[in-house]
N, C-alpha and C positions, 0 to 999 in steps of 0.2 A: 477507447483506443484498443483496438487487439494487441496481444501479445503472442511476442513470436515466438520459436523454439527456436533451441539449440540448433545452430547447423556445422558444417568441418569445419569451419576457419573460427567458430566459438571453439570448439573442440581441441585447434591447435594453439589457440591463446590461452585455454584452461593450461593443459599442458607445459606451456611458454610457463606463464606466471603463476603455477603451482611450483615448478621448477626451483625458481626465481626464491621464491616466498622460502619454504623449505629450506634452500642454501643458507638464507639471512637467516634464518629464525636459528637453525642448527648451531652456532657459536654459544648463544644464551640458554638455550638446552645443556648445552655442552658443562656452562657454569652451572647448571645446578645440582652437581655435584656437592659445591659447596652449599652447605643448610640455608643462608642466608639470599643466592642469589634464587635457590629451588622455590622460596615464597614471592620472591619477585619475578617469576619466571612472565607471569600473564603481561606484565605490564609491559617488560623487554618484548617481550615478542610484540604486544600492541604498539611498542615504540618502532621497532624498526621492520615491521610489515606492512604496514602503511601503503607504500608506495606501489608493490606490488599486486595487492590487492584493489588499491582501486584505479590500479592502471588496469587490469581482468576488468572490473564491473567498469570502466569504462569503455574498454574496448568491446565486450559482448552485450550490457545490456539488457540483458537477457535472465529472466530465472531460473538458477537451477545452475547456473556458469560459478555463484562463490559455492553456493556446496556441493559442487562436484569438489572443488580446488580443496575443500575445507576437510570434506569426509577419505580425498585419499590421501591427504596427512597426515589424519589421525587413524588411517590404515597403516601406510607405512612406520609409523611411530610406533602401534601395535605391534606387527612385524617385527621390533628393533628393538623388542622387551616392555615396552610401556604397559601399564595393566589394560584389559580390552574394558574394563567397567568403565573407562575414561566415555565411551559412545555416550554411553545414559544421558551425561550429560552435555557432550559437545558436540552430537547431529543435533538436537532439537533448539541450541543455541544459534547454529550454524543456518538451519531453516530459517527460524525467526531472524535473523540477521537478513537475510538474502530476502524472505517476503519485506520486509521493515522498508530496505533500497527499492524493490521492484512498485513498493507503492504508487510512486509516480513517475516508474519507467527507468528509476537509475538516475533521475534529470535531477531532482532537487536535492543542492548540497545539504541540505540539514538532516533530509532524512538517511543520506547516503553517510553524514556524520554521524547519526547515532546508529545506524547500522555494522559501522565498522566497531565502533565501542562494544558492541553488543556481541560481533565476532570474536574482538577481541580475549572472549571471557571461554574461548572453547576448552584454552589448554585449562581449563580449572577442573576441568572430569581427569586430569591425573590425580589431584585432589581427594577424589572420592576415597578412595583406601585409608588415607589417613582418619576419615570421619565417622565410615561403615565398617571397616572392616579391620579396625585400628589394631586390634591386638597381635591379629594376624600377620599383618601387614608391617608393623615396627618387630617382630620377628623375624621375619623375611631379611626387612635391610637390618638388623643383628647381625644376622646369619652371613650376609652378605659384603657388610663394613663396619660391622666392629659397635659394641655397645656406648660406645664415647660419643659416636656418630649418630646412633639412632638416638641417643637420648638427648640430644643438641635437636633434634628433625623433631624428635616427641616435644618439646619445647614450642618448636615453631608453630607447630601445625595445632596447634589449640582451638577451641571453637573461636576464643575472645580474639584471634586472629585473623579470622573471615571476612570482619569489616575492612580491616587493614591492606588485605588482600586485592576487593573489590575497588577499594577507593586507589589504591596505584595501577590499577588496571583501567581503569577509567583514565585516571589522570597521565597512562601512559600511554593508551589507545588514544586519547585526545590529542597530545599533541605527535604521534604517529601520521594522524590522518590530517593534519595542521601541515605539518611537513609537507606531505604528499601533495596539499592542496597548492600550496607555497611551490612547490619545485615543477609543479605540472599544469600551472595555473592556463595556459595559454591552451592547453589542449583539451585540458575539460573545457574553458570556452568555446572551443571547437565542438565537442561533441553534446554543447548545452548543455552540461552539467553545474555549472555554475553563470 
């Protein structure tokens, strides 16, 4: 089967539910202020972007439609202070994510499920600082909020917390796109996706 490209009304649903996705996601960014919710950040957002996102890969279809939505998040996020090393790792999460769905056109929920899991895991390139560039970087937030705080965040962010990390980001992106499947269930049957 050919695949098609992007056209405006993919372009204005990127738009739409980039939008969308962002608002929701922005709350649980917001908490990770506190240390605690900052390690749970991946799995909040896998929980409550769900819907958005694969109402996008529903409505376009199309590749190249989640990482536009994916890459100008982690634009604007840049823009909004986040480290830019976060890219490294959350375009090439974000591709893989979107070829993973496009496999069979977007149509098959399993693969459109482990797709979104896979997305889920963009926000983890904020991540990177604390693992590369770690001395630097728990200076910085020192400098920035106080040595009580960074050393609560130097706690967190340990290697032996990585697994921990992964496995609520799975297990929050799963049931994200559980959700989504649940509340939208009649329309992905419309557009054959389930």
């Amino acid at each position: 089967m050919k695949k098609r490209k992007l056209e405006v009304k993919d372009l204005i649903y990127i738009g739409i539910f980039t939008a969308i996705y962002f608002i929701l996601i922005a709350p649980p960014g917001i908490l990770g202020i506190i240390p605690i919710f900052m390690v749970l950040l991946p799995a909040m957002i896998g929980l409550i972007g769900g819907i958005p996102i694969m109402m996008l890969v529903m409505k376009t279809q199309t590749f190249g439609a989640l990482t536009i939505c994916g890459i100008v998040v982690n634009i604007i996020l840049i823009m909004m202070g986040h480290p830019w090393v976060a890219l490294i790792l959350s375009v090439p999460v974000i591709l893989i994510a979107d070829y993973v769905m496009s496999l069979r056109q977007y149509k098959d929920w399993k693969l459109n499920r482990i797709g979104y899991i896979i997305f889920s895991f963009w926000s983890m390139g904020n991540f990177i600082p604390f693992y590369f560039m770690r001395n630097e970087y728990l200076s910085f937030i020192e400098d920035k909020y106080g040595e009580s705080y960074q050393e609560t965040v130097a706690g967190l962010f340990s290697v032996g917390m990585i697994p921990i990390i992964i496995i609520t980001t799975v297990i929050g992106a799963w049931i994200g796109v559980e959700i989504a499947r649940l509340v939208l269930k009649k329309h992905f049957k419309r557009a054959g996706m389930i």
